[in-house]
Structure formats: structure tokens, C-alpha cells
Steps between C-alpha positions, in 0.01 A plus 500: 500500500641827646127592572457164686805583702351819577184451623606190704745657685249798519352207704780384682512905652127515619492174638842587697364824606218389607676263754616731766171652486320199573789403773425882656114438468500138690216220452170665362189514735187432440267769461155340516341779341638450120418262269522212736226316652400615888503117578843434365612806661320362837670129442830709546454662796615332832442491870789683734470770194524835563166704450658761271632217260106348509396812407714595271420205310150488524420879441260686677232311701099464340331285704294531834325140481717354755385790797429154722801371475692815568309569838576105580913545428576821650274327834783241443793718454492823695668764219425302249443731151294300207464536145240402244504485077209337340601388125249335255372248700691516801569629816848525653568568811825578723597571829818625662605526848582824732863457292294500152596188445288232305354263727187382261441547120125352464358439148145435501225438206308866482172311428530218762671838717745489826203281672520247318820242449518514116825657332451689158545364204859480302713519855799342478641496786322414895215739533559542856848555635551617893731480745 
């Protein structure tokens, strides 16, 4: 019994220490670049977003299949900044303002490709998302 005593309030310590440490640290961020999948990661991103926080959580870019549509948004939106990451079987695409602010996050089938208006497999979330 004493050893059961011990070892739960052995417990009771970590799990209170570990509170003001979590409090200090504040809500977790997604990474994009661990474990979890690029879509899921993509699902969570959001338009009026700042272009550090999309890239943050997406990790560094891969992709150049979407050159068309980058010529066609920054003719759109003069300053505009783009970025590109091309997982297994998809190509995301964003674009931010002269702010770098999100103002499209485009997810497009890489086979069918940015021509077409087919969104990749396993997307959860609407494929194409501007303001």
C-alpha cells in the first residue's frame, strides 16, 4: 500500500508540474511536417491567415505544378507572394496578399493537375477556399 501511495502521488507531482508548463506553452500548433497528414494539416489552415503561420505549418514548399496559376493571381493581386507543396497525390496551392495574408488555399488532384476541376483524394475539407 505505501508503494501505491508513492507512486500515485509521484503522479499527482508530474501531472501538476506539468500544468504551468502547458499554461506558459499555450494551444499546440500544427506543424504539418510531423507525423500528420499534409491534407489534414491543409484542412486546418484558413483564409485571412497569416503567411508565416501557413508556412509554418506546411513546411517548406515542393511543388512548381501550379506555375499557371501563380502568373494568373499575382495578375490579380499586384504583391501578391504564392506558395506551392505537392504531397502524394496532390497539389496545394496558396496565395497571400501584399500583407501576406491568405487570400486562396487551392487543393487540386496532381494527376487531373491545377487545369482541371478535380480535388485530390482524402480532402476533407473545401478544396478551394478564396476570398
Amino acid at each position: 500500500m505505501t508503494f501505491h501511495r508513492f507512486t500515485e502521488s509521484a503522479r499527482r507531482a508530474a501531472l501538476l508540474g506539468a500544468l504551468p508548463l502547458a499554461l506558459l506553452a499555450g494551444p499546440a500548433v500544427g506543424t504539418g511536417h510531423a507525423a500528420e497528414d499534409p491534407l489534414t494539416t491543409w484542412c486546418d489552415l484558413y483564409l485571412g491567415q497569416s503567411k508565416a503561420e501557413v508556412m509554418a505549418a506546411m513546411g517548406t514548399t515542393n511543388g512548381h505544378r501550379a506555375d499557371s496559376l501563380v502568373e494568373f493571381i499575382q495578375w490579380m493581386h499586384e504583391g501578391s507572394t504564392t506558395a506551392e507543396w505537392n504531397p502524394d497525390g496532390a497539389i496545394l496551392f496558396a496565395a497571400f496578399d501584399k500583407d501576406n495574408v491568405t487570400i486562396k488555399l487551392l487543393a487540386y488532384d496532381a494527376a487531373a493537375g491545377v487545369d482541371g476541376a478535380t480535388a485530390p483524394a482524402g480532402i476533407t475539407c473545401e478544396p478551394w477556399r478564396a476570398s
